[in-house]
PyMOL commands that place a pseudoatom at each C-alpha (Angstrom):
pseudoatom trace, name=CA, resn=UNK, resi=1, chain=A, elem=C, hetatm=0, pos=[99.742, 120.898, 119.338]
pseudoatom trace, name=CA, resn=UNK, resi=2, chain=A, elem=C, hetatm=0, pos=[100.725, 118.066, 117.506]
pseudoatom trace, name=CA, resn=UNK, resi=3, chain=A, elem=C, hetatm=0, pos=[105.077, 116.594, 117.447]
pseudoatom trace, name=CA, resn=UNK, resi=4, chain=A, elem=C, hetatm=0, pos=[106.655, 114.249, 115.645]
pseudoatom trace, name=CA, resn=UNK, resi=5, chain=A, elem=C, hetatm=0, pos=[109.703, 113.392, 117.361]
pseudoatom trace, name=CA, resn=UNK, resi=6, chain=A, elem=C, hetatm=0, pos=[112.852, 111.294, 115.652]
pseudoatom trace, name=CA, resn=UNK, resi=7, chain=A, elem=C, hetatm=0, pos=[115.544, 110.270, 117.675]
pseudoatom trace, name=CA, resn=UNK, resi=8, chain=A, elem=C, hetatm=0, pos=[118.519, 111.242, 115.451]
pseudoatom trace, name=CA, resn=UNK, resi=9, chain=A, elem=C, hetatm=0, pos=[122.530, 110.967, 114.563]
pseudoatom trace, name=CA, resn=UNK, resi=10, chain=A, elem=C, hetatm=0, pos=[122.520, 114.091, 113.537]
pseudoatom trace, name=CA, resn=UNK, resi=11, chain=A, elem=C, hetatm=0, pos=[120.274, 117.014, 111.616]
pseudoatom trace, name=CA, resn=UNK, resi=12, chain=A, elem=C, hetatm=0, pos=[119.791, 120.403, 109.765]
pseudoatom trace, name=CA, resn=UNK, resi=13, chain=A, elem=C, hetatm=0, pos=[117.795, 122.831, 108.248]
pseudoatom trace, name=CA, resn=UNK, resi=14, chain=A, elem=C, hetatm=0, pos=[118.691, 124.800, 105.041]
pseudoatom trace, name=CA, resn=UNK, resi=15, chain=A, elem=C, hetatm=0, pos=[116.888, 127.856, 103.561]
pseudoatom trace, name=CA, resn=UNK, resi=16, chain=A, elem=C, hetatm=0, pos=[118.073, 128.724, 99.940]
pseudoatom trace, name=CA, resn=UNK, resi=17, chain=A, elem=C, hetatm=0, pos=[121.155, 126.481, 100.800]
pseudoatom trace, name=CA, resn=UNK, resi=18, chain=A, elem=C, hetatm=0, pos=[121.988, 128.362, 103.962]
pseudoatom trace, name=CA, resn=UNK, resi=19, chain=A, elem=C, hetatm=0, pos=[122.162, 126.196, 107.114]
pseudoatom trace, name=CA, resn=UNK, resi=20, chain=A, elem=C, hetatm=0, pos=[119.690, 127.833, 109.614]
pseudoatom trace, name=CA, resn=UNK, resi=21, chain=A, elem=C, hetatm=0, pos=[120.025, 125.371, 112.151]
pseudoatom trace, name=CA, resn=UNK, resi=22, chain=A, elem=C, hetatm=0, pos=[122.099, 121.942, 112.948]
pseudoatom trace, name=CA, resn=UNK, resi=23, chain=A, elem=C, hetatm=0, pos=[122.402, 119.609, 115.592]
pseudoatom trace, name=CA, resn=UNK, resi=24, chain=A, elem=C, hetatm=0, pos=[124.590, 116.395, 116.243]
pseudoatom trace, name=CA, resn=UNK, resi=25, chain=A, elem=C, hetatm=0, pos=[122.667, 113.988, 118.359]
pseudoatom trace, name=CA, resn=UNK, resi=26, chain=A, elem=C, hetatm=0, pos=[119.621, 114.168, 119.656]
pseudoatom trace, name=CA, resn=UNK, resi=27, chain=A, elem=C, hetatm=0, pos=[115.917, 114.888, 118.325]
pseudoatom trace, name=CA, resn=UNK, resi=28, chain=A, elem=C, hetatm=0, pos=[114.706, 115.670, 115.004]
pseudoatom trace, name=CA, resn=UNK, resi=29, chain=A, elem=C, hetatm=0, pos=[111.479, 117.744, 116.212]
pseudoatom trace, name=CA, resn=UNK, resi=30, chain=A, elem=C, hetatm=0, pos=[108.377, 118.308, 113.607]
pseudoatom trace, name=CA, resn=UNK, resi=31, chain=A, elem=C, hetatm=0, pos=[105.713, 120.948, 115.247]
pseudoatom trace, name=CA, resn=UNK, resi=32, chain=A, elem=C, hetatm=0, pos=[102.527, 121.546, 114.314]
pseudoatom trace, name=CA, resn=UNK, resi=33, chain=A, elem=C, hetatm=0, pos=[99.868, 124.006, 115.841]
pseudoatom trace, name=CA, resn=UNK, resi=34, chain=A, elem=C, hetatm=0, pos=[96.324, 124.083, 115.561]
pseudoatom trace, name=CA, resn=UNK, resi=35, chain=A, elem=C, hetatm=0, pos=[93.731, 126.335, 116.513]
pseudoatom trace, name=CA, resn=UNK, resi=36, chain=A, elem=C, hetatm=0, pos=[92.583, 125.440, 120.171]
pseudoatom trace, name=CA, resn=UNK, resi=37, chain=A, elem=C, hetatm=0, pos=[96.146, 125.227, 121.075]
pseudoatom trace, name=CA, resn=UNK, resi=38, chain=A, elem=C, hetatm=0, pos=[97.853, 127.522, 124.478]
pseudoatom trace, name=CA, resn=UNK, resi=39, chain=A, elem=C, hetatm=0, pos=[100.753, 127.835, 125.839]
pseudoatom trace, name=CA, resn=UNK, resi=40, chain=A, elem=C, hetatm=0, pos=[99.976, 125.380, 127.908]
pseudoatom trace, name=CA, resn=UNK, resi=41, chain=A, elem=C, hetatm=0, pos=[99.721, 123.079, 125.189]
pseudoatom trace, name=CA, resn=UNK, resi=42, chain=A, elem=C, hetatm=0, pos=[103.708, 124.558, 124.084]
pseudoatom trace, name=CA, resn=UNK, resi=43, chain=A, elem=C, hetatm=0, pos=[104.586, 123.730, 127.619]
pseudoatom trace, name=CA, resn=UNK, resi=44, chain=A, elem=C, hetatm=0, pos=[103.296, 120.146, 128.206]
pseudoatom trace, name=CA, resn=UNK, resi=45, chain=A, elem=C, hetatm=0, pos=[105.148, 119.075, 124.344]
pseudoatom trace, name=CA, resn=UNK, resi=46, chain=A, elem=C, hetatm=0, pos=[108.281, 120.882, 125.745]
pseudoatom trace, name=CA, resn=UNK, resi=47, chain=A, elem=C, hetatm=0, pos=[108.351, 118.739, 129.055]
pseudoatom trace, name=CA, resn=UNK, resi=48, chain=A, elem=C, hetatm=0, pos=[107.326, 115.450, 127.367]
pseudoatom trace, name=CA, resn=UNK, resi=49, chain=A, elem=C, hetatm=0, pos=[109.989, 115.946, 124.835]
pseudoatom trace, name=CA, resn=UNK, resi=50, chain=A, elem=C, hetatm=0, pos=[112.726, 116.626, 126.667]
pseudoatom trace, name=CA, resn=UNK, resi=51, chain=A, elem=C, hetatm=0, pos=[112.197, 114.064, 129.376]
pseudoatom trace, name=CA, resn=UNK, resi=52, chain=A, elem=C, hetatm=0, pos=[111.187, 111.510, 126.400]
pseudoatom trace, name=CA, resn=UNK, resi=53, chain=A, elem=C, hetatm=0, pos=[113.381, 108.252, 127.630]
pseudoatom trace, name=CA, resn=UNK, resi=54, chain=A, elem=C, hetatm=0, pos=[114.187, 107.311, 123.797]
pseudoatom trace, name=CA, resn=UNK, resi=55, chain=A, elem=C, hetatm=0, pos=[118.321, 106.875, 124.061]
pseudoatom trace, name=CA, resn=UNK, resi=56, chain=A, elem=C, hetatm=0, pos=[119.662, 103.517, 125.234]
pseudoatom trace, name=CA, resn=UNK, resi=57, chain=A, elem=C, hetatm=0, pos=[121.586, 102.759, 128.545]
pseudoatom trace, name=CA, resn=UNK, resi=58, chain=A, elem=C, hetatm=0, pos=[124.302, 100.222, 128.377]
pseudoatom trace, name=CA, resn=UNK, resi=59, chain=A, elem=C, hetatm=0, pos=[122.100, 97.708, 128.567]
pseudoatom trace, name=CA, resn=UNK, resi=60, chain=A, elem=C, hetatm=0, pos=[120.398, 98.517, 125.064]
pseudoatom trace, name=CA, resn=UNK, resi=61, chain=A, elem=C, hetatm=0, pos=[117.188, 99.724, 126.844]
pseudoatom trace, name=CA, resn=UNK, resi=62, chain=A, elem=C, hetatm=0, pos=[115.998, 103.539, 126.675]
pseudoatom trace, name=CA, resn=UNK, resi=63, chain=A, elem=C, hetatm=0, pos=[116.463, 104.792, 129.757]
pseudoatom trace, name=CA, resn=UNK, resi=64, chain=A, elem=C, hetatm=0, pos=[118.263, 108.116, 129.348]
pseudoatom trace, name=CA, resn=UNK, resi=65, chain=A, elem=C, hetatm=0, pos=[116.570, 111.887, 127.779]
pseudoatom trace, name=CA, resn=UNK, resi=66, chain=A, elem=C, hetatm=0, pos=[117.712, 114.202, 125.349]
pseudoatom trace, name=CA, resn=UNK, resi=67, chain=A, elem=C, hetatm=0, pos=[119.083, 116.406, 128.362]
pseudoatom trace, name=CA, resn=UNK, resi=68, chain=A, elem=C, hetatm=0, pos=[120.705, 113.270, 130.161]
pseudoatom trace, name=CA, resn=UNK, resi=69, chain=A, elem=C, hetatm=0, pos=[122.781, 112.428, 127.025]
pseudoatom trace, name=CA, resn=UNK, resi=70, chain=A, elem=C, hetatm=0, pos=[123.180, 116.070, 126.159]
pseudoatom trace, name=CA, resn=UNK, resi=71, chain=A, elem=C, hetatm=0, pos=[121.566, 116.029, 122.614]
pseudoatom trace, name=CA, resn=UNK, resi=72, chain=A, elem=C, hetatm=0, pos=[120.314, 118.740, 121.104]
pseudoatom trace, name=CA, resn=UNK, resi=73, chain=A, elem=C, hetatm=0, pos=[117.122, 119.397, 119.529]
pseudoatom trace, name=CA, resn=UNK, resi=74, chain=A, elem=C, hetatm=0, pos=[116.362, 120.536, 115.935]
pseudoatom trace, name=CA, resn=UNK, resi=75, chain=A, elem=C, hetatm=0, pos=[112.782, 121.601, 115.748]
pseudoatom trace, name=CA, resn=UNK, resi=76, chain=A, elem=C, hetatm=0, pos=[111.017, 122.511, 112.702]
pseudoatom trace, name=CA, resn=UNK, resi=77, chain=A, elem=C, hetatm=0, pos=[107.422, 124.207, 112.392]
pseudoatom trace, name=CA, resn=UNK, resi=78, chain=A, elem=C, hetatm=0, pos=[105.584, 121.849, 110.008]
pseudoatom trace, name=CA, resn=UNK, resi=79, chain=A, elem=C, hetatm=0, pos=[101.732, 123.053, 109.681]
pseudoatom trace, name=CA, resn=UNK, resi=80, chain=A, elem=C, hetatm=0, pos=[100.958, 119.878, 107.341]
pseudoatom trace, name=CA, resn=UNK, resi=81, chain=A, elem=C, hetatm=0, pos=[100.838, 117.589, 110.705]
pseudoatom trace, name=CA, resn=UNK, resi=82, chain=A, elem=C, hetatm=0, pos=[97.271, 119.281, 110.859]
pseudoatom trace, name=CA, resn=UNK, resi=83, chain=A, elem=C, hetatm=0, pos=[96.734, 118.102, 107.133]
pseudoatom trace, name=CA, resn=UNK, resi=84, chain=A, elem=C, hetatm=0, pos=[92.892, 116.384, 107.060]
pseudoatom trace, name=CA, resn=UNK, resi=85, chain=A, elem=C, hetatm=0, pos=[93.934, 113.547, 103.990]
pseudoatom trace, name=CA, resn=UNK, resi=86, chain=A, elem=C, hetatm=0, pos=[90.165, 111.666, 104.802]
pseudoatom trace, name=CA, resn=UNK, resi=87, chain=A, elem=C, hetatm=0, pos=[88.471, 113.031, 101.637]
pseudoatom trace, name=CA, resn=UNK, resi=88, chain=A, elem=C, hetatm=0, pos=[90.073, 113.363, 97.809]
pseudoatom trace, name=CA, resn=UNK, resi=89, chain=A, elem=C, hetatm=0, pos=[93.873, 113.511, 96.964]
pseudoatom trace, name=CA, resn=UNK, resi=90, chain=A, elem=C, hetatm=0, pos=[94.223, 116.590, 98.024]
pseudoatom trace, name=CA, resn=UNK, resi=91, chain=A, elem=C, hetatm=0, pos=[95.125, 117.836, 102.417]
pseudoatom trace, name=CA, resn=UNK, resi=92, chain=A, elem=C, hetatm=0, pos=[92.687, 120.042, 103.754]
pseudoatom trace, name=CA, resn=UNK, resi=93, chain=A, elem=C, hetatm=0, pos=[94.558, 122.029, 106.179]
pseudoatom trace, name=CA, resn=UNK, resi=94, chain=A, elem=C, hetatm=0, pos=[91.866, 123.924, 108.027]
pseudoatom trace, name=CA, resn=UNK, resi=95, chain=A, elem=C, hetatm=0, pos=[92.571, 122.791, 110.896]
pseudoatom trace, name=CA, resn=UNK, resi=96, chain=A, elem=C, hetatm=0, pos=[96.286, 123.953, 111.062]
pseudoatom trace, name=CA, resn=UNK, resi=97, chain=A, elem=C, hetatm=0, pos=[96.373, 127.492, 113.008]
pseudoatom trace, name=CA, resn=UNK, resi=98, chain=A, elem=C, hetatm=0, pos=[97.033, 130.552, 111.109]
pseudoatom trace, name=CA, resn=UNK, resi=99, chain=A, elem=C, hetatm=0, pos=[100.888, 131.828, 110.975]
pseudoatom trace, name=CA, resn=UNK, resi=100, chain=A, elem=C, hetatm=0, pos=[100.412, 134.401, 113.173]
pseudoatom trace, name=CA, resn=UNK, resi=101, chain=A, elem=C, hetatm=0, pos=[98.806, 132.085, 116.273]
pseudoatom trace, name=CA, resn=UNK, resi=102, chain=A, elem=C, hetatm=0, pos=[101.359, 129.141, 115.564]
pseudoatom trace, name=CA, resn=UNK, resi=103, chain=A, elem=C, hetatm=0, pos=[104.606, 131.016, 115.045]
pseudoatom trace, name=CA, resn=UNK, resi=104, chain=A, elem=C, hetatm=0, pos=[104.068, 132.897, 118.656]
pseudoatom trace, name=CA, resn=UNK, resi=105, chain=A, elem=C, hetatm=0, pos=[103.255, 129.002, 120.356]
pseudoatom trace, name=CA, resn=UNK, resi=106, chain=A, elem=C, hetatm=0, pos=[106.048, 127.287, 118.395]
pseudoatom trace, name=CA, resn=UNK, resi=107, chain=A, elem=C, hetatm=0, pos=[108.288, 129.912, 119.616]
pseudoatom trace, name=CA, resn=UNK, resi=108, chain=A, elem=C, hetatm=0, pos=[106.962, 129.533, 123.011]
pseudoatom trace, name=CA, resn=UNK, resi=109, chain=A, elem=C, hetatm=0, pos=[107.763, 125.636, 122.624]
pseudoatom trace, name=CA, resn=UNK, resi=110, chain=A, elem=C, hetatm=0, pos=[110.994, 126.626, 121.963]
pseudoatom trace, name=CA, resn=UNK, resi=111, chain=A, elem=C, hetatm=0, pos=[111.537, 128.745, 124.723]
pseudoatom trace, name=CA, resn=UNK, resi=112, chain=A, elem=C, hetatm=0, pos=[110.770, 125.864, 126.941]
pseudoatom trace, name=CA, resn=UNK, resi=113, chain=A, elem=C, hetatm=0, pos=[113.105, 123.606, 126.049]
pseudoatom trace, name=CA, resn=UNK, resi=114, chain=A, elem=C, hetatm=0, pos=[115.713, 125.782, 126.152]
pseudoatom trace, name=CA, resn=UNK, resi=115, chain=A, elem=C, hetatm=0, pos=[114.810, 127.343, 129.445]
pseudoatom trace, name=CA, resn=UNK, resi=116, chain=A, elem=C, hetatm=0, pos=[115.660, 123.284, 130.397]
pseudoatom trace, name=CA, resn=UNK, resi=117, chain=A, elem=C, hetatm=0, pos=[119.159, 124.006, 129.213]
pseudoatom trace, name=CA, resn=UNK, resi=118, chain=A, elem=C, hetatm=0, pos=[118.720, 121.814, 125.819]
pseudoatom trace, name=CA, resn=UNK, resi=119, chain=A, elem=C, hetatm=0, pos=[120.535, 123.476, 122.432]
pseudoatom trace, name=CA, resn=UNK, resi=120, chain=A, elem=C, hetatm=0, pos=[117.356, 123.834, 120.087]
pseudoatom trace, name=CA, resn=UNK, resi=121, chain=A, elem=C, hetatm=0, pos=[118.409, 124.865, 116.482]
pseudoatom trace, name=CA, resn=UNK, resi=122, chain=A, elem=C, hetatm=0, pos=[115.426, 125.775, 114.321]
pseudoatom trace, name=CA, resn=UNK, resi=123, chain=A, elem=C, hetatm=0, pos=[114.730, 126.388, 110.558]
pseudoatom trace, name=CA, resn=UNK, resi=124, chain=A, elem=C, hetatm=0, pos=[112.404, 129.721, 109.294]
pseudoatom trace, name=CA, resn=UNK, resi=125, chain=A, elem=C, hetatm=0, pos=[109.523, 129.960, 110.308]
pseudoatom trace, name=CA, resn=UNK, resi=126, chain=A, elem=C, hetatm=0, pos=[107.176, 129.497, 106.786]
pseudoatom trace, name=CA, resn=UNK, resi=127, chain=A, elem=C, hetatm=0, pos=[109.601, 129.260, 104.818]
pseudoatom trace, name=CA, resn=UNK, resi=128, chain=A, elem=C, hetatm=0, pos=[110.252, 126.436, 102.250]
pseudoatom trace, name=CA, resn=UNK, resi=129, chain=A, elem=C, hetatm=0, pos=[113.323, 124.210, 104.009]
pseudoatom trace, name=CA, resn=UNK, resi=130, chain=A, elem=C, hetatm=0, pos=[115.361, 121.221, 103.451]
pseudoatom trace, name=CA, resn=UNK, resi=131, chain=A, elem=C, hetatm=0, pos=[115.678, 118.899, 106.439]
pseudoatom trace, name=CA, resn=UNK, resi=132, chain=A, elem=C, hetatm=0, pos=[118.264, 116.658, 106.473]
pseudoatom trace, name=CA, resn=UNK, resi=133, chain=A, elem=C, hetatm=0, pos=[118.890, 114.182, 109.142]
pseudoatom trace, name=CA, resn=UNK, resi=134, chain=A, elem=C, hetatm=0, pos=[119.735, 110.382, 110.250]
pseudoatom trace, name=CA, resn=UNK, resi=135, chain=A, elem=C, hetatm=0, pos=[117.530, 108.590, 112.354]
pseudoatom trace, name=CA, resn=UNK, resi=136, chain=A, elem=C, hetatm=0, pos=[118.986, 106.358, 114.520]
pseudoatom trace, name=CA, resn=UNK, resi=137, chain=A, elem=C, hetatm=0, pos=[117.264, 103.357, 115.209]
pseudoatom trace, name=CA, resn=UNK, resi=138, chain=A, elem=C, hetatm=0, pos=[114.785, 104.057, 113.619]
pseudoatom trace, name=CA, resn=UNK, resi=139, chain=A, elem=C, hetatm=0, pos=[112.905, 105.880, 116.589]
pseudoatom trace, name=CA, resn=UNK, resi=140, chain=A, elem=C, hetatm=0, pos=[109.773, 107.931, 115.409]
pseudoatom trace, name=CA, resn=UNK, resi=141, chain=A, elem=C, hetatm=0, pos=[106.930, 108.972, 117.754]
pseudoatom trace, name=CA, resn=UNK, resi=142, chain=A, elem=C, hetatm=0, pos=[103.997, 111.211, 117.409]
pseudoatom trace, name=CA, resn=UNK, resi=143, chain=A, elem=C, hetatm=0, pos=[102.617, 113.322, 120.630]
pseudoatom trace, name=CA, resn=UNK, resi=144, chain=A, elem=C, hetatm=0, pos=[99.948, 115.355, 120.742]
pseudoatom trace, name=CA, resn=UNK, resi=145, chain=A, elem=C, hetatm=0, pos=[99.199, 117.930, 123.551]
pseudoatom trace, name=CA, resn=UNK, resi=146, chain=A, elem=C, hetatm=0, pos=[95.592, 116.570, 123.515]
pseudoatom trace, name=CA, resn=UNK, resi=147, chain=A, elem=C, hetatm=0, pos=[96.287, 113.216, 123.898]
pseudoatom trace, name=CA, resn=UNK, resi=148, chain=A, elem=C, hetatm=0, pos=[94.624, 112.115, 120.543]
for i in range(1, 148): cmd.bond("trace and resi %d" % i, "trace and resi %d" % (i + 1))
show_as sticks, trace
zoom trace
């Protein structure tokens, strides 16, 4: 499993101009699933996201977690993090697991995080969404459960 994570002022998620899912601070969360990936993979993302040390102390330095500042978490299954751009002008997105593997593990990611206490807000699951958000800082990072 594959995150991009974006430390954020605030975000949402509309379907067909309905807000599925909105947060005020916290993390702007992109997930992508590929093929090899467990729940053990789900559960190692969850626990390095949430204890990510991304929001600033009174000193200016990142010291404090989503949890510790009480943000919430807007997370957003994205299969095109899996998108192979090496060859042509067109992704190749083989490698991206099929709907019915990667809904079940990004739902599982989900779980986890909220089993941690955190407010995660969500858009549809393969459906075409608008994201909105501000990041703040900017602060973008990119884990991956397999340490690529």
């Amino acid at each position: 499993m594959k995150v991009v994570v974006q430390r954020c002022k605030e975000a949402q998620v509309t379907v067909d101009g309905e807000v599925m899912g909105a947060i005020g601070q916290g993390l702007m969360v992109l997930v992508g699933v590929t093929h090899e990936d467990t729940e053990k993979d789900a559960k190692y993302l969850a626990d390095k996201v949430a204890g990510l040390r991304i929001f600033e102390d009174d000193e200016g330095k990142m010291n404090y977690s989503v949890m510790e500042v009480g943000g919430g978490i807007l997370s957003v299954s994205q299969f095109t993090l899996y998108g192979d751009c090496r060859k042509g002008k067109r992704p190749n997105f083989m490698a991206a697991a099929k709907p019915d593997i990667a809904e079940g593990l990004y739902e599982q990611f989900n779980r986890e995080l909220r089993d941690k206490g955190l407010e995660v807000a969500t858009g549809r699951f393969g459906a075409m969404m608008d994201v909105t958000f501000t990041n703040w800082g900017p602060v973008t990072l990119i884990i991956d459960s397999k340490g690529a």
